[in-house]
MIDOSE-1310 file (N, C-alpha, C; in nm, 2 decimals, decimal comma, always signed):
residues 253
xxxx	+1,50/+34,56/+9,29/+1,62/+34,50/+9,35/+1,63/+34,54/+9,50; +1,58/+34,67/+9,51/+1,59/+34,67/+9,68/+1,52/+34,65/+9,76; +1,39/+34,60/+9,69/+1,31/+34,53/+9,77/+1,31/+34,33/+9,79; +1,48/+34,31/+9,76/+1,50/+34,16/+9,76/+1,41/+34,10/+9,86
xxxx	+1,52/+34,14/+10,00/+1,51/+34,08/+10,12/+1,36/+34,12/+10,21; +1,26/+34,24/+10,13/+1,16/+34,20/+10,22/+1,05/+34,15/+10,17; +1,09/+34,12/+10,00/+0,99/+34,04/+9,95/+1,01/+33,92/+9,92; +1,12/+33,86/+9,97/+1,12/+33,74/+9,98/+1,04/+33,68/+10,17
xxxx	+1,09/+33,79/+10,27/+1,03/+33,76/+10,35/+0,88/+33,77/+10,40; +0,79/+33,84/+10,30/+0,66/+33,82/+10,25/+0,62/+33,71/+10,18; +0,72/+33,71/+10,08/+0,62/+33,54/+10,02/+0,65/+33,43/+10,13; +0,77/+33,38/+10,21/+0,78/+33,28/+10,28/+0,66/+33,29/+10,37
xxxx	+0,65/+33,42/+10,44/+0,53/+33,41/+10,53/+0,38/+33,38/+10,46; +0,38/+33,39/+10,31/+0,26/+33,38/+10,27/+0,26/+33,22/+10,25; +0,35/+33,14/+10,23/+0,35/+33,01/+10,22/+0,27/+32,92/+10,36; +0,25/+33,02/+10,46/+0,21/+32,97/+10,58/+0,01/+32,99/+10,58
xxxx	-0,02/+33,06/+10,47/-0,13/+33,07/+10,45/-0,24/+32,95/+10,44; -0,16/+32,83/+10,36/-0,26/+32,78/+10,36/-0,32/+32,64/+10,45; -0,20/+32,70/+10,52/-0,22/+32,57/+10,64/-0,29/+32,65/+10,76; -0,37/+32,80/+10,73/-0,46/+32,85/+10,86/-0,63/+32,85/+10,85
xxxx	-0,64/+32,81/+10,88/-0,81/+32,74/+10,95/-0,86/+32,88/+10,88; -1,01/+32,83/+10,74/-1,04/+32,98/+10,70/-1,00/+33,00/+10,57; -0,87/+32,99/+10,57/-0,80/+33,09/+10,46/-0,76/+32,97/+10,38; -0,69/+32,81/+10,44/-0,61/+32,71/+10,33/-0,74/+32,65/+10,28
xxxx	-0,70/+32,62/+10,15/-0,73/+32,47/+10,07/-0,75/+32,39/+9,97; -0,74/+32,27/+10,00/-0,71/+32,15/+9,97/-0,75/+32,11/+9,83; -0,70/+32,09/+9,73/-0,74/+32,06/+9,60/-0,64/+31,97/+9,57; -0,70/+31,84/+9,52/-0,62/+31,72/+9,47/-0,52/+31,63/+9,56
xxxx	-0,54/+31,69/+9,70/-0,42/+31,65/+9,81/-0,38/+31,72/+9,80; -0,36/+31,84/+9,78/-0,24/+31,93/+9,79/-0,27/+32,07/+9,84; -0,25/+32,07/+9,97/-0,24/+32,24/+10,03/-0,23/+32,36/+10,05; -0,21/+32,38/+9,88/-0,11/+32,48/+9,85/-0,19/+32,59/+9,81
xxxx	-0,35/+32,63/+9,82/-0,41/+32,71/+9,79/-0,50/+32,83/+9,93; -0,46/+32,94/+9,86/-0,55/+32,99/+9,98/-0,68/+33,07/+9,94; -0,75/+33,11/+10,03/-0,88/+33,19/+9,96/-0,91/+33,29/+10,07; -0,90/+33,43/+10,02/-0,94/+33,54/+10,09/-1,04/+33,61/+10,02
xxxx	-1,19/+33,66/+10,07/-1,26/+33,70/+10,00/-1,33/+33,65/+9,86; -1,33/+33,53/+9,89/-1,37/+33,49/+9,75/-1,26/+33,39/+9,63; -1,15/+33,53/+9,66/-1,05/+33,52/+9,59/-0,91/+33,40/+9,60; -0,91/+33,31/+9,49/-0,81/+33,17/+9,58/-0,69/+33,23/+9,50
xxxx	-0,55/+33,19/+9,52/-0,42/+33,16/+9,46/-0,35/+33,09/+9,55; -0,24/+33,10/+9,46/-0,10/+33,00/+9,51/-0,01/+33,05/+9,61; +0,02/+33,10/+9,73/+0,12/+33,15/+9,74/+0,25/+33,15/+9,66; +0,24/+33,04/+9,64/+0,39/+32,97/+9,58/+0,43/+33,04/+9,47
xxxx	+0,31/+33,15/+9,40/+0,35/+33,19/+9,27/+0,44/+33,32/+9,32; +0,36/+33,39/+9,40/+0,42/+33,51/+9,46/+0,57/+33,48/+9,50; +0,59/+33,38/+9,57/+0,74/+33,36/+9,64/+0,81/+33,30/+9,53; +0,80/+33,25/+9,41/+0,87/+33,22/+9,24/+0,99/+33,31/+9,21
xxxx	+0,89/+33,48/+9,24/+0,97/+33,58/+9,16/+1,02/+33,63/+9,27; +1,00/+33,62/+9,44/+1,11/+33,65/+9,56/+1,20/+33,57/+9,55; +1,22/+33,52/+9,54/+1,33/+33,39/+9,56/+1,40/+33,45/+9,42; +1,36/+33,45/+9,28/+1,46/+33,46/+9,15/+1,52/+33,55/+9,18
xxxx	+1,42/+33,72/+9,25/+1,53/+33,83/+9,26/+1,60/+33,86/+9,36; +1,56/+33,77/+9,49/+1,71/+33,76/+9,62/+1,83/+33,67/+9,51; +1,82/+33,57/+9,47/+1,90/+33,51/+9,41/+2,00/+33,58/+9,30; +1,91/+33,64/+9,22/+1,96/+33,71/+9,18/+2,04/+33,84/+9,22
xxxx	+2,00/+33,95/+9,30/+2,08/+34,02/+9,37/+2,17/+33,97/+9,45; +2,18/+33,88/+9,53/+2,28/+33,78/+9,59/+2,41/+33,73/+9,47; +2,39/+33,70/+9,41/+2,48/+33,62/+9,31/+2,53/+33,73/+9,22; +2,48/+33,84/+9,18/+2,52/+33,96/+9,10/+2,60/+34,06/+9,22
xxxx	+2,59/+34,09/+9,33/+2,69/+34,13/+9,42/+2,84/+34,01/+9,46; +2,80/+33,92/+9,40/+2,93/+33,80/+9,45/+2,99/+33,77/+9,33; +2,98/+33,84/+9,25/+3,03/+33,77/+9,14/+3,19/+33,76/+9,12; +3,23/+33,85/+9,17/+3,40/+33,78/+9,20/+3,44/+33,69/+9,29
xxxx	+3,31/+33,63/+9,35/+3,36/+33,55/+9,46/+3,28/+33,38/+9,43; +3,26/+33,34/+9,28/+3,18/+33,24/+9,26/+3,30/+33,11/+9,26; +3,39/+33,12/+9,28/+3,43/+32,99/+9,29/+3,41/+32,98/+9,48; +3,38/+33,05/+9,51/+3,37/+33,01/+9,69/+3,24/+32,98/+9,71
xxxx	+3,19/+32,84/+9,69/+3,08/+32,83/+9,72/+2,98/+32,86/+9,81; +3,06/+32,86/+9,96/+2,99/+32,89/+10,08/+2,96/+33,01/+10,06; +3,00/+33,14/+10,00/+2,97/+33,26/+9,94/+2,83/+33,24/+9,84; +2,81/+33,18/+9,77/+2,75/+33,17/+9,63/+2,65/+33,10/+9,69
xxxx	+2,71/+32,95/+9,61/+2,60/+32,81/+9,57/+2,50/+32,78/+9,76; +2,60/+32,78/+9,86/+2,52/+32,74/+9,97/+2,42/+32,85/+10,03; +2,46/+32,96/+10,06/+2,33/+33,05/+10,06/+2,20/+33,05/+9,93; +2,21/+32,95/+9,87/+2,10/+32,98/+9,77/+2,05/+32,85/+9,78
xxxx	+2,14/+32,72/+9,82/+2,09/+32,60/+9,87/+1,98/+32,60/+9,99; +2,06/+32,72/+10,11/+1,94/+32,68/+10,22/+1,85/+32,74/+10,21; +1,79/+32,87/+10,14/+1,69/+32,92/+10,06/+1,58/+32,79/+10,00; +1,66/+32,75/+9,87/+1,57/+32,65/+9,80/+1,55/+32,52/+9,93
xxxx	+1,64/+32,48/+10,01/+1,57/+32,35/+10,11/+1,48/+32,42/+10,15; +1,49/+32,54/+10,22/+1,34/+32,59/+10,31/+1,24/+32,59/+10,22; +1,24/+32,64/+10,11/+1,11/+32,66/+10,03/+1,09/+32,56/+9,96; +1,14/+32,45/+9,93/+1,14/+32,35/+9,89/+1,07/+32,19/+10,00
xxxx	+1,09/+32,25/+10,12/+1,03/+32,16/+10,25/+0,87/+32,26/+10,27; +0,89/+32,39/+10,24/+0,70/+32,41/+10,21/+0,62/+32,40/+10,12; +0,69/+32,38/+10,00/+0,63/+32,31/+9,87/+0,56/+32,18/+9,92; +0,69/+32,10/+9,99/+0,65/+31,96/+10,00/+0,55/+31,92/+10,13
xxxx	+0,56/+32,01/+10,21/+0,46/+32,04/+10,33/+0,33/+32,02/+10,29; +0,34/+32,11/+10,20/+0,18/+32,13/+10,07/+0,13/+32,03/+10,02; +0,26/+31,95/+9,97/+0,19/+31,84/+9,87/+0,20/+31,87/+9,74; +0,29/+32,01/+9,74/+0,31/+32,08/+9,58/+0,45/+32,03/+9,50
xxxx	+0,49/+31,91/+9,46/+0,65/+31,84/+9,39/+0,58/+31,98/+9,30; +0,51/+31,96/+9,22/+0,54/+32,04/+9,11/+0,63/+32,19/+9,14; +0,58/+32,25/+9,21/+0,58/+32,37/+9,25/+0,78/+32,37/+9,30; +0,80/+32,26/+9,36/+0,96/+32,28/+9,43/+1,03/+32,25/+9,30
xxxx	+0,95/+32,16/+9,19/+1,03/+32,18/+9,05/+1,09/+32,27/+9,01; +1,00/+32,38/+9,00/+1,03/+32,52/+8,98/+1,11/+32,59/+9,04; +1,12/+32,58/+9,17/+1,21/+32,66/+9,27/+1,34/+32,61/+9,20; +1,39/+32,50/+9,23/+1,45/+32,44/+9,19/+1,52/+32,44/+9,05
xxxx	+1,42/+32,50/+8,94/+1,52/+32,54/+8,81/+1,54/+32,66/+8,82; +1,44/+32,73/+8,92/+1,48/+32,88/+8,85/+1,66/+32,91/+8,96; +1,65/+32,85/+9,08/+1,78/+32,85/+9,19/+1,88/+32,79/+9,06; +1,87/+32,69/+9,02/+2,03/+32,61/+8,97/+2,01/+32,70/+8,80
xxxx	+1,88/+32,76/+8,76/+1,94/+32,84/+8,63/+2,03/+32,94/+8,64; +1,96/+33,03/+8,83/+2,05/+33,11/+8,80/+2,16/+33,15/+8,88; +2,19/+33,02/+8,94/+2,34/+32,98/+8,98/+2,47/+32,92/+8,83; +2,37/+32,89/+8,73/+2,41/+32,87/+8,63/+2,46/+32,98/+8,52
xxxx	+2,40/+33,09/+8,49/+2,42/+33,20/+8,45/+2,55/+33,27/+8,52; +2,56/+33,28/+8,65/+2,61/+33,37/+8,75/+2,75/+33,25/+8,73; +2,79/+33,21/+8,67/+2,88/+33,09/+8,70/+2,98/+33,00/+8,76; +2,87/+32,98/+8,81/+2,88/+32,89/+8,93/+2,97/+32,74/+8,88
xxxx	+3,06/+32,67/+8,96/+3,09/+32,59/+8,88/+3,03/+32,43/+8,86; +3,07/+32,37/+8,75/+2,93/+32,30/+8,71/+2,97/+32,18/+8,75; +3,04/+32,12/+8,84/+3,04/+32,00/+8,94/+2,97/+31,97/+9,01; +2,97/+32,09/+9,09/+2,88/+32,13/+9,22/+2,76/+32,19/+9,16
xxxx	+2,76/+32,21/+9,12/+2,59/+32,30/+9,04/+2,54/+32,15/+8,96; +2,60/+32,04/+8,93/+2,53/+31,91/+8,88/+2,50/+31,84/+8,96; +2,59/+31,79/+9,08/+2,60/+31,75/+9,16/+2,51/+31,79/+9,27; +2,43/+31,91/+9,26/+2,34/+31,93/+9,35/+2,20/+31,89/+9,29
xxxx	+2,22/+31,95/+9,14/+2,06/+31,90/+9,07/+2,10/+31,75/+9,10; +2,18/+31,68/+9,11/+2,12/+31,54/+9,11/+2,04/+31,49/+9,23; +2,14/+31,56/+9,30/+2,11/+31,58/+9,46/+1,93/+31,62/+9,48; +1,92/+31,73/+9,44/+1,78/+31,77/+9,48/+1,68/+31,66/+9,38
xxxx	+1,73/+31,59/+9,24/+1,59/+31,51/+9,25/+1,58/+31,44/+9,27; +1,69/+31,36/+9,37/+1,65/+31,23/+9,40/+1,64/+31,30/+9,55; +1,57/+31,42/+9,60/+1,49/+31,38/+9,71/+1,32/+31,42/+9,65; +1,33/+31,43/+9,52/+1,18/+31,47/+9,48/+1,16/+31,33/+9,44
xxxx	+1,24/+31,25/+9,39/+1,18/+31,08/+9,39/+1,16/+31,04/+9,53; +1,23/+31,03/+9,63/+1,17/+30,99/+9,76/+1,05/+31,00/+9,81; +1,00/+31,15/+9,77/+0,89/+31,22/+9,81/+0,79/+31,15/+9,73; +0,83/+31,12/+9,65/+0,72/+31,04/+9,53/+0,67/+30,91/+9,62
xxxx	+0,84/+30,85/+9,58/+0,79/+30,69/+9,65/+0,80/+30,62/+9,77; +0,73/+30,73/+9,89/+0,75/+30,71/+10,00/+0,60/+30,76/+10,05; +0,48/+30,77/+9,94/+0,35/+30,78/+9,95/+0,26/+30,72/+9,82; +0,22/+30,60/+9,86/+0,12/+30,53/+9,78/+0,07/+30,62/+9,70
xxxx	-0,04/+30,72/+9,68/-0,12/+30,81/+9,61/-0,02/+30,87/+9,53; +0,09/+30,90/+9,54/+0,15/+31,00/+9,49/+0,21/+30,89/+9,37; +0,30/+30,75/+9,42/+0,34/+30,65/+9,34/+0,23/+30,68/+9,24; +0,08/+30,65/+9,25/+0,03/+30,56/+9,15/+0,00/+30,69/+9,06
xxxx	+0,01/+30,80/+9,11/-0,02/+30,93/+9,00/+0,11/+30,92/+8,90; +0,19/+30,89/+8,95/+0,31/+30,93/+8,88/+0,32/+30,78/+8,75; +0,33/+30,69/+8,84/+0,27/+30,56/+8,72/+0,17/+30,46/+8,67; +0,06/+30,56/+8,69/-0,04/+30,52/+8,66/-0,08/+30,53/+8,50
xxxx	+0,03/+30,61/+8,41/+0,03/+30,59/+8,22/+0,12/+30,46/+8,22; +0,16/+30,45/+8,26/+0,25/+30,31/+8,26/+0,15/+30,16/+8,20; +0,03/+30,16/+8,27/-0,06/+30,09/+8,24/-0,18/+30,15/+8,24; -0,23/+30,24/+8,16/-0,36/+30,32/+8,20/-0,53/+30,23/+8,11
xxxx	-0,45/+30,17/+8,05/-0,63/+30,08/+8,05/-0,62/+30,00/+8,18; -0,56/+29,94/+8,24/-0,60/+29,92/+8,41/-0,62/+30,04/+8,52; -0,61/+30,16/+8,46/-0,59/+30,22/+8,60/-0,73/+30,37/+8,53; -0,72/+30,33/+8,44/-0,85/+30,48/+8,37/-0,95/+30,49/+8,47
xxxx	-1,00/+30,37/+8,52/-1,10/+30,50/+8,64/-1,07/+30,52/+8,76; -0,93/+30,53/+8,78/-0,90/+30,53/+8,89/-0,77/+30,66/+8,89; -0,60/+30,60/+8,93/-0,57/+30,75/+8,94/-0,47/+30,71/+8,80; -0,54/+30,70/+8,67/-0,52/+30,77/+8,54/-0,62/+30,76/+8,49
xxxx	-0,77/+30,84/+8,57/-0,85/+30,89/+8,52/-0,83/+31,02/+8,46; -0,75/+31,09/+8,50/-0,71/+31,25/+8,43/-0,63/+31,23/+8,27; -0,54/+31,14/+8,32/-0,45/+31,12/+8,15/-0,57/+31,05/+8,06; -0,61/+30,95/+8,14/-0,67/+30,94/+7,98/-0,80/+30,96/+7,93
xxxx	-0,88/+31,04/+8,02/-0,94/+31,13/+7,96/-0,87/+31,28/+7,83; -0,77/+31,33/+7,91/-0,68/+31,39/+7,83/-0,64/+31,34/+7,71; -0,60/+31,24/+7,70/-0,57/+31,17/+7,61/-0,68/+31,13/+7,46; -0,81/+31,12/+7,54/-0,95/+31,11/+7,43/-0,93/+31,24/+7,37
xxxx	-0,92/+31,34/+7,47/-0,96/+31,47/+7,41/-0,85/+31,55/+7,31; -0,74/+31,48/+7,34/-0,62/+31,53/+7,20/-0,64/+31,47/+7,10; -0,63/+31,30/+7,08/-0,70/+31,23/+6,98/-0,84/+31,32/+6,88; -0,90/+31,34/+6,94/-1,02/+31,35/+6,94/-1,00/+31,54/+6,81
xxxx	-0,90/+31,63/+6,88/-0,86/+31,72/+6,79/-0,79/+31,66/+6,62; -0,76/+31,60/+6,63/-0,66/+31,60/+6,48/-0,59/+31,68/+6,43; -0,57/+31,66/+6,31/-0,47/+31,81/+6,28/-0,51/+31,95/+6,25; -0,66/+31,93/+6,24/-0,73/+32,10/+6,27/-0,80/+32,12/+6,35
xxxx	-0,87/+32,03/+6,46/-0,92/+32,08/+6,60/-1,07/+32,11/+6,56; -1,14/+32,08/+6,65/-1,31/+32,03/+6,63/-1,32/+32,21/+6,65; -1,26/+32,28/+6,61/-1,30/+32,43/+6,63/-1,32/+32,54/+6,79; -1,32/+32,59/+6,81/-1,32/+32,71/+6,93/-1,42/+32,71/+7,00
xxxx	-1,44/+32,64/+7,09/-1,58/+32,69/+7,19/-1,62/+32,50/+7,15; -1,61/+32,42/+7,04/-1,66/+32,32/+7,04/-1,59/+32,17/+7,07; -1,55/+32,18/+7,14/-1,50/+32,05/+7,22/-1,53/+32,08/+7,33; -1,54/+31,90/+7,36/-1,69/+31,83/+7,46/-1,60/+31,79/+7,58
xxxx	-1,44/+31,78/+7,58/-1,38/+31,72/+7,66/-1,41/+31,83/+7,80; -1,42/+31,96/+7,80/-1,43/+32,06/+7,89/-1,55/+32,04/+7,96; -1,68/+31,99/+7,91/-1,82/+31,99/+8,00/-1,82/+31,83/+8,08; -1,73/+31,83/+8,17/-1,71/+31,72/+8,28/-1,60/+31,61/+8,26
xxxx	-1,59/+31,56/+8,14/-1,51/+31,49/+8,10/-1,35/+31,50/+8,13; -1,30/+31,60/+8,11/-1,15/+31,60/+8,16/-1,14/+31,72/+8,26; -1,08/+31,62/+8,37/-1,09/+31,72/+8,52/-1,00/+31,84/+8,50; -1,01/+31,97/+8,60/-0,91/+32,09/+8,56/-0,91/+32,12/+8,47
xxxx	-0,98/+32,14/+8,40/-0,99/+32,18/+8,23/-0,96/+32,28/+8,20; -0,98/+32,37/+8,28/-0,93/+32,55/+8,32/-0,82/+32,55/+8,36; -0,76/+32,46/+8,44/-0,64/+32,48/+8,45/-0,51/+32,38/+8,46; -0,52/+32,23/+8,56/-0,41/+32,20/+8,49/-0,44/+32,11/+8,37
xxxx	-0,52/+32,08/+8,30/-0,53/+32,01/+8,16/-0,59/+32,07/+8,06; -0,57/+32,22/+8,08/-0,61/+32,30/+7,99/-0,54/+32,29/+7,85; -0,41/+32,23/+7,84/-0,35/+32,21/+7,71/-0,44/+32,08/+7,60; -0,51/+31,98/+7,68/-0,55/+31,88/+7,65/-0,65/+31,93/+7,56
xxxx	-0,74/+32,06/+7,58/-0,83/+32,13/+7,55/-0,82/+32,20/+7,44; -0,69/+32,27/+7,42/-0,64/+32,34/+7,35/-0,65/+32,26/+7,23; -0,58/+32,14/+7,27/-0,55/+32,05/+7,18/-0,64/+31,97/+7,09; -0,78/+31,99/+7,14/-0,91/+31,93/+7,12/-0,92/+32,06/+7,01
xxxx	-0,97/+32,13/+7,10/-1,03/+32,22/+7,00/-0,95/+32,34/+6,86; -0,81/+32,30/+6,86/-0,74/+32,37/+6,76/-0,63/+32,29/+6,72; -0,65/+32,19/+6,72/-0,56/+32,07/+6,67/-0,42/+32,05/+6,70; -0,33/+31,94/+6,62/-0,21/+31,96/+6,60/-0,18/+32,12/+6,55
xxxx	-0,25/+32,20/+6,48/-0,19/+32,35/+6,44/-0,19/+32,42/+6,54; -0,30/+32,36/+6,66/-0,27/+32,50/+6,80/-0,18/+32,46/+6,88; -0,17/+32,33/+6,86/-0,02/+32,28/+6,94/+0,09/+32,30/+6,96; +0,11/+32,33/+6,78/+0,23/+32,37/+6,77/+0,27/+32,48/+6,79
xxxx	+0,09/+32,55/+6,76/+0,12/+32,73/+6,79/+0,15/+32,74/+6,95; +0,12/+32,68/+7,01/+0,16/+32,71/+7,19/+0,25/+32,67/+7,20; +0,28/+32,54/+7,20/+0,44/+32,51/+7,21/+0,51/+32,59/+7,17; +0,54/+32,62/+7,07/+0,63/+32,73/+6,94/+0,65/+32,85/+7,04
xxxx	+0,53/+32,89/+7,08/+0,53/+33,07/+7,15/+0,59/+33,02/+7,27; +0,60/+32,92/+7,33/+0,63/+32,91/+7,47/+0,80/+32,86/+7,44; +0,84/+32,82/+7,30/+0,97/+32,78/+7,28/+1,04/+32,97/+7,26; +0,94/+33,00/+7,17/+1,00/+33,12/+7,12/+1,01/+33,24/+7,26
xxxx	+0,97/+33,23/+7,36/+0,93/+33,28/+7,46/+1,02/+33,31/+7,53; +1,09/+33,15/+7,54/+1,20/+33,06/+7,64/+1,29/+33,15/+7,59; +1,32/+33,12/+7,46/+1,46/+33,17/+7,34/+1,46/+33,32/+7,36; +1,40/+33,37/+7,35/+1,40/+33,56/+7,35/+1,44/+33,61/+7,49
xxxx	+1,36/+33,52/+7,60/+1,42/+33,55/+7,72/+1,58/+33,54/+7,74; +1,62/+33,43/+7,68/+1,79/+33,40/+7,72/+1,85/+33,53/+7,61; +1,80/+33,56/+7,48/+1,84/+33,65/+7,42/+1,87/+33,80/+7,50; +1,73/+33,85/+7,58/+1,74/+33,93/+7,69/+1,87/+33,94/+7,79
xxxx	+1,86/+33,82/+7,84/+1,95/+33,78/+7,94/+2,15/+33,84/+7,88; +2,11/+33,77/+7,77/+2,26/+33,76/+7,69/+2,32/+33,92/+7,73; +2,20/+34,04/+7,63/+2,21/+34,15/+7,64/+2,18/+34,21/+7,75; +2,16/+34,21/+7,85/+2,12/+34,26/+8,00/+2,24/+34,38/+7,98
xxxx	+2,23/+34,50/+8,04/+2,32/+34,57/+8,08/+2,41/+34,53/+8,22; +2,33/+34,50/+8,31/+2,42/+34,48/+8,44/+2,42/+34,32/+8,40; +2,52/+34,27/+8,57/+2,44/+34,13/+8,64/+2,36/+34,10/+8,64; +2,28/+34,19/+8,71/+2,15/+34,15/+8,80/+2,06/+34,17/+8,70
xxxx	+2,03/+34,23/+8,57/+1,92/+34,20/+8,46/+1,94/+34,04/+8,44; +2,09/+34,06/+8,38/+2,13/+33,93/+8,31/+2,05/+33,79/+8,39; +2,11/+33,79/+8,54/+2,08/+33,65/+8,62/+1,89/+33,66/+8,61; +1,86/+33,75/+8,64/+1,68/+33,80/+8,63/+1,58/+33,76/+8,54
xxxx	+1,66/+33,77/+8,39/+1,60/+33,74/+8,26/+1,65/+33,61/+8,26; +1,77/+33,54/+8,27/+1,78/+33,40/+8,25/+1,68/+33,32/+8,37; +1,66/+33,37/+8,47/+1,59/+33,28/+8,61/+1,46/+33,27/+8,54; +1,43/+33,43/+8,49/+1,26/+33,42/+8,46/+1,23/+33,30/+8,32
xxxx	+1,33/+33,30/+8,19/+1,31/+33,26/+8,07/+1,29/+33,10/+8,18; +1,40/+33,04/+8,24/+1,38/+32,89/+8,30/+1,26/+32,87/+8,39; +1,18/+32,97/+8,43/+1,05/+32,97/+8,53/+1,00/+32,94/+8,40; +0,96/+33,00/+8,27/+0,89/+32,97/+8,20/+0,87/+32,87/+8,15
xxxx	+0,96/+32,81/+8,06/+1,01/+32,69/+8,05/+0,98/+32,55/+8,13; +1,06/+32,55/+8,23/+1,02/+32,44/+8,33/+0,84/+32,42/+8,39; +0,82/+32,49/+8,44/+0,66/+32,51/+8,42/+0,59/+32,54/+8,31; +0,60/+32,55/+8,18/+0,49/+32,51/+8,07/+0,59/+32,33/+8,08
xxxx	+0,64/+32,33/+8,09/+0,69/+32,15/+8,08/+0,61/+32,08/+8,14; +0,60/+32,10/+8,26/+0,56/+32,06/+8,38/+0,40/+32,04/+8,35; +0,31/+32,16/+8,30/+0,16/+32,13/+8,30/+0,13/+32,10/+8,17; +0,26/+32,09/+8,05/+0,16/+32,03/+7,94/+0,18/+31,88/+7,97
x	+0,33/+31,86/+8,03/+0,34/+31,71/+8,07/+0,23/+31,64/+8,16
């Protein structure tokens, strides 16, 4: 906790990584990777858990002061715009998703009141629809299952390859190591349509087994949260259980 404020101002500056000649890049249109020595990540993941525990230490020191928003809800607003305008910088919606549940979960927890804590989620996704439909490429990713036997080799070539490869499991899954969808067939297979895979090769029963752990995951975290000794556990465990959550949503969706 006392290292809020200078690890949040580490991850922000790491957000700047992948826009320097060398170090960024570019996977799927999206900017958001960097690579030093070999080695690639996200910044974005690093700055996930800065942001939950400024948030959190912020809002667990104010807590008698949450009906004053300008105290509370707006210092955690201009946080999430900044990091939310380098998300989109990137090309990363998914990624400001996140920011975005884990800020209003745990403005939610800390309680905040729920006019203005609705009234802003509304707020923040209708500028994640703008961002959508205010770039061709990004439109047709988003409704390209809408009609995907017109659009399968083009941009809903990923879903419905994915789509073969769940089919293709049934209710016990062509077994471990043996599904075909991973050797070229469904793009990201490692990583973002690794569920499709899962799903290939361990069926409806590994389905349920992931889903389930990642429900039961979610649930134990808020259980945590409930019992926290202080504040600052409590808002911490609830921020982290909604990072979980919202992002397994996000990549099995």
């Amino acid at each position: 906790r006392r290292m809020a404020q200078p690890l949040l101002v580490l991850g922000l500056c790491g957000m700047i990584l992948p826009f320097l000649p060398g170090l960024g890049e570019e996977v799927n249109g999206s900017r958001a990777w960097a690579s030093v020595g070999g080695f690639s990540f996200q910044p974005s993941e690093f700055l996930k858990l800065a942001v939950l525990i400024w948030a959190a230490d912020l809002l667990a020191r104010r807590v008698t002061e949450m009906a004053d928003l300008r105290r509370t809800l707006v210092p955690c607003l201009w946080l999430l715009g900044l990091v939310g305008a380098l998300c989109l910088a990137q090309g990363d919606l998914g990624a400001a998703i996140v920011f975005g549940a884990i800020v209003m979960m745990v403005a939610f927890v800390a309680g905040t009141p729920i006019v203005p804590l609705t009234g802003t989620t509304i707020g923040a996704g209708a500028v994640g629809v703008l961002f959508v439909v205010t770039d061709d490429r990004r439109m047709r990713r988003w409704t390209s299952f809408l009609d995907l036997e017109a659009n399968r080799e083009t941009s809903g070539y990923q879903v419905y390859q994915a789509i073969l490869s769940i089919a293709n499991g049934g209710p016990g899954g062509a077994g471990v190591g043996a599904g075909t969808g991973k050797w070229g067939y469904v793009p990201l297979a490692h990583s973002d349509f690794i569920f499709a895979i899962i799903a290939e090769e361990l069926g409806m029963v590994g389905v349920v087994a992931v889903l389930g752990g990642f429900m039961l995951l979610t649930f134990f975290g808020v259980q945590v949260a409930l019992a926290a000794r202080d504040r600052f556990g409590q808002l911490l465990a609830g921020g982290i259980a909604a990072w979980f959550a919202v992002q397994a949503i996000i990549n099995v969706g």
